[in-house]
C-alpha positions in Angstrom: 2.0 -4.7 32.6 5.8 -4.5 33.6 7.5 -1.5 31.8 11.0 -4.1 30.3 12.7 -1.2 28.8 12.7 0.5 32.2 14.1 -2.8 33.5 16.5 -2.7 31.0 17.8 0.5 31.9 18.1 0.5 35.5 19.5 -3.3 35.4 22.4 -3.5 33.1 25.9 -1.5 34.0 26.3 1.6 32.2 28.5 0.1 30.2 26.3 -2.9 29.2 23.4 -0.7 28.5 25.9 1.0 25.9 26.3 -2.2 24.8 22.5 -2.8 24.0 22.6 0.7 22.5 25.2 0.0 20.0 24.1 -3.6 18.8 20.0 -2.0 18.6 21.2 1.1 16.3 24.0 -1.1 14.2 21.1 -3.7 13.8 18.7 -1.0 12.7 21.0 0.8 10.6 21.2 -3.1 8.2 17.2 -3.6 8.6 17.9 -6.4 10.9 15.4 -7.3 13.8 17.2 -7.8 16.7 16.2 -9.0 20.1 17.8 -9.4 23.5 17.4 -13.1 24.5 18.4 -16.1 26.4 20.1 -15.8 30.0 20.3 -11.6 29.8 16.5 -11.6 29.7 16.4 -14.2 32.4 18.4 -12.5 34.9 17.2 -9.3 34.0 13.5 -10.2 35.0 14.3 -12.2 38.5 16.8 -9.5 40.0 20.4 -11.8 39.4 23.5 -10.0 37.9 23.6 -9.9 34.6 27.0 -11.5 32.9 26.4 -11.8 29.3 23.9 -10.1 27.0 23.2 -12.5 24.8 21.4 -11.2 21.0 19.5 -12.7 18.7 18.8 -11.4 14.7 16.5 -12.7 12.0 19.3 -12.7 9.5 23.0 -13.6 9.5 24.9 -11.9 12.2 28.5 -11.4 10.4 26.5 -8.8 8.1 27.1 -6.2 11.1 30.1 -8.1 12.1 32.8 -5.3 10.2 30.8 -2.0 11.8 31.3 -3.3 14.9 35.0 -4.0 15.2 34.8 -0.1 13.7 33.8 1.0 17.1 36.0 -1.1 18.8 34.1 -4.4 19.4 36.4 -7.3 19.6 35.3 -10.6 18.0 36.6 -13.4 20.6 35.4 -16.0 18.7 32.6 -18.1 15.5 31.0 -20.7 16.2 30.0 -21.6 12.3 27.9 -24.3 13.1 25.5 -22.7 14.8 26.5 -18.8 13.2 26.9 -17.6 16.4 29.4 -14.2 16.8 31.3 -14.3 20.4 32.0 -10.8 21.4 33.4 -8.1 23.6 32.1 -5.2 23.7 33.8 -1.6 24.6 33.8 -1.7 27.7 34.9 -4.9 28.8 31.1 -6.6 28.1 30.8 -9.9 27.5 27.9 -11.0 24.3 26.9 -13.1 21.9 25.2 -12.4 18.7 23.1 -15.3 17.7 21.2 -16.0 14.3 17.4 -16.5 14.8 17.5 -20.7 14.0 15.4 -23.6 13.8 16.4 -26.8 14.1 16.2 -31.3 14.2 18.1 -33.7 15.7 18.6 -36.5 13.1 21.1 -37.7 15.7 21.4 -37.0 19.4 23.5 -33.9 20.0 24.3 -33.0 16.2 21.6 -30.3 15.6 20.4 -29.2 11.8 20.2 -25.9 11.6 18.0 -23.3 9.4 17.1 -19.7 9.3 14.2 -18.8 11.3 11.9 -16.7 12.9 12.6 -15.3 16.4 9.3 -17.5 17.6 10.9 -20.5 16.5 14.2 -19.6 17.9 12.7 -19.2 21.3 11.1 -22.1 20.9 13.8 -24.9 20.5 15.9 -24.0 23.5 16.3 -25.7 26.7 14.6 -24.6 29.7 11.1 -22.6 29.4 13.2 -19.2 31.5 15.9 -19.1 29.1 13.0 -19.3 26.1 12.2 -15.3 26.5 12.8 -12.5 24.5 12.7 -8.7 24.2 12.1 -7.0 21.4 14.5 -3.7 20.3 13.0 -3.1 17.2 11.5 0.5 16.8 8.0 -0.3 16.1 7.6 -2.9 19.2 10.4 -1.7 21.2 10.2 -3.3 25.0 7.3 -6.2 23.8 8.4 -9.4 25.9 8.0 -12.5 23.5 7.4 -15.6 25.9 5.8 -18.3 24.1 7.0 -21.6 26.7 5.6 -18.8 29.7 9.3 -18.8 31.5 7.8 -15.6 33.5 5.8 -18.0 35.5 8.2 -20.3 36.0 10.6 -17.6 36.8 8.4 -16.4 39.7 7.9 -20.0 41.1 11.4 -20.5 40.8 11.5 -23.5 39.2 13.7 -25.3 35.8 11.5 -27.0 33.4 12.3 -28.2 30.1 10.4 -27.3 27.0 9.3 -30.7 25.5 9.9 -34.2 26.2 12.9 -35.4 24.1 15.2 -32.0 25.2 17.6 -34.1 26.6 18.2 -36.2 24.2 18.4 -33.9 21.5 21.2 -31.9 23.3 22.5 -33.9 25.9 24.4 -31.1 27.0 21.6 -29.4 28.3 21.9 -32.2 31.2 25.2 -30.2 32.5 23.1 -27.0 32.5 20.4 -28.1 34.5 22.6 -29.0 37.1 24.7 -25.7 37.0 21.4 -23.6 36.8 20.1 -25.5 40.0 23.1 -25.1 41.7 23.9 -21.0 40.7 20.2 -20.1 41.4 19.8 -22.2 44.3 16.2 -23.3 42.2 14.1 -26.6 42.0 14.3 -28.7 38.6 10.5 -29.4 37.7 9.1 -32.7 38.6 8.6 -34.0 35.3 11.8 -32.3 34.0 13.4 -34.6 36.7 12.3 -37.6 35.6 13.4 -37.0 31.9 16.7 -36.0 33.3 16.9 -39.0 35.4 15.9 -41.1 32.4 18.8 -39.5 30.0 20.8 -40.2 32.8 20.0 -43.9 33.3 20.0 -44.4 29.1 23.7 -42.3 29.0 22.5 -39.9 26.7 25.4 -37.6 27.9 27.6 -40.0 25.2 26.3 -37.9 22.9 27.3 -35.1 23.8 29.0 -32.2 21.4 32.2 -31.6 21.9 31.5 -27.2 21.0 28.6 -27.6 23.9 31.7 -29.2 26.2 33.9 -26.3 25.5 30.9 -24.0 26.1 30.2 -25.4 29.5 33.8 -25.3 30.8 33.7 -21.7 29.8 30.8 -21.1 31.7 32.2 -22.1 34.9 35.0 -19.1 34.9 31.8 -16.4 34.8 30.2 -18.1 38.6 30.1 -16.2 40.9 30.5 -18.7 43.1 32.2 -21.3 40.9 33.0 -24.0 43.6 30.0 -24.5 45.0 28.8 -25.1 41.0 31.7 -27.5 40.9 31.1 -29.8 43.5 27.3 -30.0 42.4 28.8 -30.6 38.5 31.1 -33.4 40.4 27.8 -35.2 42.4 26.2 -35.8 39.2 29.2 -37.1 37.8 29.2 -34.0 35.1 32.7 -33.1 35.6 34.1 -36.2 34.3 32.4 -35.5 30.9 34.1 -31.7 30.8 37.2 -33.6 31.6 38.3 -36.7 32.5 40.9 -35.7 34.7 39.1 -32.7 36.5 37.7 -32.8 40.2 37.3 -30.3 42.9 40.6 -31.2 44.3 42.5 -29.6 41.4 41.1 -26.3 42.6 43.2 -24.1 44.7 40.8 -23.0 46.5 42.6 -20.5 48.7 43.8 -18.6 45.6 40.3 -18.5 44.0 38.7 -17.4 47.5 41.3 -14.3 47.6 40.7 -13.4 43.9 36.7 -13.1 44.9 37.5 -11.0 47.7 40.3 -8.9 46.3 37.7 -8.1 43.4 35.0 -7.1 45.7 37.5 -4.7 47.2 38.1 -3.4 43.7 34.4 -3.0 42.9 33.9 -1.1 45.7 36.3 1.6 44.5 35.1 1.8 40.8 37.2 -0.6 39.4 35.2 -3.6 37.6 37.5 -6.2 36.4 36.9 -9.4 34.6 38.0 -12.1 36.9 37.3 -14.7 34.9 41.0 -16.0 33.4 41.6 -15.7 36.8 38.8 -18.1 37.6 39.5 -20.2 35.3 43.2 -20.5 36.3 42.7 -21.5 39.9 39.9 -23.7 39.1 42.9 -26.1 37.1 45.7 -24.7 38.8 46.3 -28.5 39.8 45.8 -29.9 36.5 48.6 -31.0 33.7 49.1 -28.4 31.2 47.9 -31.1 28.7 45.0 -31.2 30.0 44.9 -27.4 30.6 45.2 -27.3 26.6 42.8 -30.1 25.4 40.3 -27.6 27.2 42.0 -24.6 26.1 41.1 -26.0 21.8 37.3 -26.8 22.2 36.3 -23.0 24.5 34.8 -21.0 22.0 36.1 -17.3 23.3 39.7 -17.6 22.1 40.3 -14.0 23.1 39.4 -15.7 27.2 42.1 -18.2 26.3 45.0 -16.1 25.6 44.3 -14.0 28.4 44.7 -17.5 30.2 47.4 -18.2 28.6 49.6 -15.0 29.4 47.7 -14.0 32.6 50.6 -15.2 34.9 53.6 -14.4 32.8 51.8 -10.3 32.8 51.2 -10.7 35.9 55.9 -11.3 36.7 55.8 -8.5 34.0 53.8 -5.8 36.0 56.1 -7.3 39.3 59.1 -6.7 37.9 58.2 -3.3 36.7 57.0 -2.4 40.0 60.1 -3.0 41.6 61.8 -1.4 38.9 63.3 2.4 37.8 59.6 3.1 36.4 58.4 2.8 40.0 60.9 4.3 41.7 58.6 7.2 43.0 55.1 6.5 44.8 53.9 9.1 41.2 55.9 6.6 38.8 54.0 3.5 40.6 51.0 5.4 40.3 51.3 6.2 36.8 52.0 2.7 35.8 49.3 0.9 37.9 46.9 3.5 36.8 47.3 2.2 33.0 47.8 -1.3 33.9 45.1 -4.0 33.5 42.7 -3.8 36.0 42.7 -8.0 35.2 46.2 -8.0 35.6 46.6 -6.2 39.0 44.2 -8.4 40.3 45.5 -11.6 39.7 48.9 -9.8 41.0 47.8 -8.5 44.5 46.0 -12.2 44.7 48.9 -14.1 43.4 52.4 -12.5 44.5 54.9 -13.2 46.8 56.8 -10.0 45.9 56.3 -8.2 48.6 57.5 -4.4 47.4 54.8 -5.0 44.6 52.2 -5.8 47.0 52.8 -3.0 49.0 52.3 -0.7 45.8 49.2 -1.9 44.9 47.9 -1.6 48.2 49.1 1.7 48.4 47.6 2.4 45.1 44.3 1.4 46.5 44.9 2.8 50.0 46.3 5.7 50.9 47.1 7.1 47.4 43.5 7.4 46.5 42.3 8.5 49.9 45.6 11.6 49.2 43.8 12.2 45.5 40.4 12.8 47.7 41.7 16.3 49.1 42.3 17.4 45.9 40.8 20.4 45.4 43.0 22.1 48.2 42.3 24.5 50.5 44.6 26.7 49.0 43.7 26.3 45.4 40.0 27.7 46.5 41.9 30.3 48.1 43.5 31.2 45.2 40.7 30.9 43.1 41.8 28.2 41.2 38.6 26.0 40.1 37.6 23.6 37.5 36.4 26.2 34.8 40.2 26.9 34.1 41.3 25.3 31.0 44.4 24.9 32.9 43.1 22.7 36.2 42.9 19.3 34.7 46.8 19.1 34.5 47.4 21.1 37.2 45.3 19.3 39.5 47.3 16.3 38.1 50.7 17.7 38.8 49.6 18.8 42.5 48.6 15.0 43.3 52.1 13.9 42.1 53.7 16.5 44.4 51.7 14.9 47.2 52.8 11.4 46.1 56.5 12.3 46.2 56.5 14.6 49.1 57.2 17.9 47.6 53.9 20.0 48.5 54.7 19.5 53.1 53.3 22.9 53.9 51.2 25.7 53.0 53.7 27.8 52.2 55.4 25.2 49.5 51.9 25.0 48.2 51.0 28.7 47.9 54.2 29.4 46.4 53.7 26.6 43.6 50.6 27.5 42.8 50.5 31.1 42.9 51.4 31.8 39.4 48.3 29.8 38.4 46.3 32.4 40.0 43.4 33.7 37.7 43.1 38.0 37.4 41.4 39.3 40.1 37.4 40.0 38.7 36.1 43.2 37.7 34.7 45.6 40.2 30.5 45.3 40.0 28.9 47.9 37.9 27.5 50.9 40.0 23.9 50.7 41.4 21.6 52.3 38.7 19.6 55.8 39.3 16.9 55.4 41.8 13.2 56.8 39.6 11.2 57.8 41.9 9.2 61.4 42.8 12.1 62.4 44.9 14.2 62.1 42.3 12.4 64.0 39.5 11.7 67.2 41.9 15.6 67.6 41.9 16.3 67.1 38.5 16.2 70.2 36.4 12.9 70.6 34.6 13.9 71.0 30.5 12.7 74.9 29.1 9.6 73.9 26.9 10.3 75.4 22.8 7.7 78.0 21.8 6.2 76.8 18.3 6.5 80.6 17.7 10.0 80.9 18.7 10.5 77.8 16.5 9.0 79.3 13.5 10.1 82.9 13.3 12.8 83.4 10.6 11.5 80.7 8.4 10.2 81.9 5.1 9.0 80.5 2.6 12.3 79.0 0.3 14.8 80.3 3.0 16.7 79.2 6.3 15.9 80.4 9.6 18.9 81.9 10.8 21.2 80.3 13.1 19.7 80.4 17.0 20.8 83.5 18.9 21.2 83.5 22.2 18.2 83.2 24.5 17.1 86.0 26.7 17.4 85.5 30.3 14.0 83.8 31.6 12.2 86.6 33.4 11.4 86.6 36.9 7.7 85.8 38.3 7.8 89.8 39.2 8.1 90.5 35.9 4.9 92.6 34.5 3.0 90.0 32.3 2.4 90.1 28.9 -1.1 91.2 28.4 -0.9 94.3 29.6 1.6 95.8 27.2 -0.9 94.8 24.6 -3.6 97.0 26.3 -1.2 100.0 26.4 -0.9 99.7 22.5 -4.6 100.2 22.0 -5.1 103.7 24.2 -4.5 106.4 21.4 -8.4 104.7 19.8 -10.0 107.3 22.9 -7.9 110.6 21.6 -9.6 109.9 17.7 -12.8 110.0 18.9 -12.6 112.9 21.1 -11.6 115.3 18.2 -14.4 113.7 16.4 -17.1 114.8 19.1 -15.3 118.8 18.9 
């Protein structure tokens, strides 16, 4: 049995598993069962990136809607129809927060929607891989729910619809086959096909939603390679329905090309910016501005549409700035490109024709970072400056600046900056302890043992001893011993009995 959670963990970003982390103890903290669902699950399980992380709670999802924005979530956008919460998460992470639904189609396209179980919920979408989910709750934490048996058709690869009316229920789900096809380069079903070439020949797409429109439009900005889902969206005659005026000719496609690649370049160095405003903008950069906007009203992230919106005038804004007193120095430029939109900058250094600016950024991604790389400096180790000092972060900060601008050329310049940083020299070591060993005790000086007679004498009964004189020096081992002086005592016994025998 596959261990999901493990999945989980070594799939999603960093930043998207904080994500999961955040929705799974909010969710717990209202009693609400939550589940990760849908496309997340989908991608998660047959190795593609995962874009969105898309949720699912028996309950209503606005209940956890106010402790989110306290951490910093950002609600982009309500869909109240289906109560469905459009996020973005700290850290830049794209989800959704759906509430567990069942529903009927009294009428093509116009769903009727009721509470539900999370069974049922997986069980009224549109293709049997995107019918999975994953349980977060703590009793069956990691259980994979997968009633339509999407793992199977995961593994052969293939897109197959859950029951026979599903396109004509949500005729949208017409425009989703296609893009799936074309994104996972997979096969639809056989059967699937013939229902989708039957909704096709009966124009079931006239009944289409206008919400699912705006939600597919959307979709196109998060491709990764959002041309080639294009022209397959124009075979089928799809992108007419998104818009009537939209074609792959509309595209600039040597724009959106060198936004990809810039981006890649950016990944590579940490950086992991959302490219899809910029997507999006390149993808209509041809188009009206009228018809820019009658797509701009039905998208359901409104948070994505201002960023649209603005994303060239901020981009002129950063330009001008770089060129500008507040860039005057290579550490001013870095300063300001450092807490500049990572979105931003890119669309710049893919859109400018401003050459000082361009040269900045690549210099901000060039040479700049590879002169913050030598940081700690030979010199700094020298002078036993490391990162346990309270005072190194800012230090180390003000040294890179000096190497920016030029002021740090040689050693000496260096030394002499940095010498009154310079920590107190360490304490000598503590001297070796006494070797114990038999050598060691023959030299020492062997303590005089205390007679218990000596000890005794002048104590009486209810009185001190007197205080200790001084001892007598220790006799010699010539000295005569002590028993016999106590035979000489006894001699005058012989002299008694001698008068006695007279």
């Amino acid at each position: 049995m596959a261990d999901y959670i493990y999945m989980l963990e070594t799939r999603l970003l960093p930043e998207q598993l904080r994500g999961v982390t955040l929705l799974q103890e909010t969710a717990r903290a209202h009693e609400m069962n939550i589940y990760l669902t849908g496309g997340a699950v989908r991608d998660m399980i047959s190795g593609f990136q995962i874009r969105d992380i898309d949720f699912t709670v028996e309950g209503n999802p606005q209940k956890i809607q106010k402790d989110l924005e306290k951490v910093g979530t950002v609600v982009e956008g309500f869909d109240e129809e289906q109560n469905v919460l459009y996020l973005l998460l700290p850290g830049n992470v794209r989800a959704s927060i759906n509430m567990a639904r069942s529903e009927t189609f009294p009428k093509p396209g116009h769903p009727v929607i009721k509470p539900g179980a999370i069974l049922e919920d997986l069980r009224r979408r549109d293709f049997t891989v995107n019918a999975m989910g994953l349980s977060l709750n703590p009793g069956s934490r990691g259980l994979l729910l997968d009633p339509a048996n999407g793992l199977a058709d995961i593994e052969a690869k293939i897109i197959r619809i859950l029951h026979n009316y599903s396109f004509l229920e949500d005729p949208s789900r017409l425009i989703r086959a296609t893009r799936f096809a074309a994104r996972f380069h997979w096969t639809i079903e056989e059967r699937t096909q013939l229902r989708y070439n039957a909704a096709v020949e009966n124009s079931y797409i006239d009944h289409i939603n206008k919400s699912a429109i705006g939600y597919e439009i959307e979709q196109l900005a998060y491709e990764e390679e959002p041309l080639h889902v294009m022209r397959a969206l124009e075979k089928e005659n799809w992108l007419k329905i998104l818009n009537p005026h939209w074609s792959v000719a509309k595209v600039d496609n040597v724009g959106l090309s060198s936004l990809i690649k810039t981006r890649q370049q950016m990944n590579s160095l940490g950086y992991n910016p959302d490219m899809s405003a910029g997507v999006m903008y390149f993808l209509t950069h041809r188009m009206s501005g009228a018809d820019q906007a009658a797509m701009q009203r039905i998208m359901p992230r409104k948070e994505f549409i201002n960023t649209w919106k603005h994303l060239e005038d901020d981009a002129k804004d950063l330009a001008h700035k770089l060129t500008g007193k507040e860039a005057a120095t290579p550490s001013r430029a870095w300063k300001l490109l450092s807490a500049s939109k990572p979105e931003t900058i890119l669309f710049l250094d893919t859109n400018t024709r401003n050459q000082t600016a361009a040269n900045k950024i690549k210099n901000f991604f060039g040479k700049w970072r590879q002169l913050k790389q030598r940081i700690p400096l030979p010199e700094m180790t020298e002078l036993r400056i490391t990162p346990d000092l309270p005072v190194y972060p800012k230090l180390a900060e003000d040294v890179f600046m000096l190497l920016l601008d030029g002021k740090l050329r040689s050693r000496t310049e260096t030394i002499k900056f940095l010498k009154p940083f310079e920590p107190p020299p360490p304490p000598p070591p503590p001297p070796p302890p006494l070797k114990r060993g038999k050598k060691a005790e023959a030299k020492a000086p062997a303590p005089l043992p205390a007679k218990a007679e000596e000890l005794g004498k002048g104590k009486k009964k209810g009185k001190e001893a007197p205080a200790p004189q001084a001892k007598a020096p220790v006799p010699s081992a010539k000295a005569a011993p002590a028993k016999p002086a106590k035979a000489a005592a006894k001699k005058p016994a012989p002299k008694a009995h001698a008068k006695k025998k007279k």
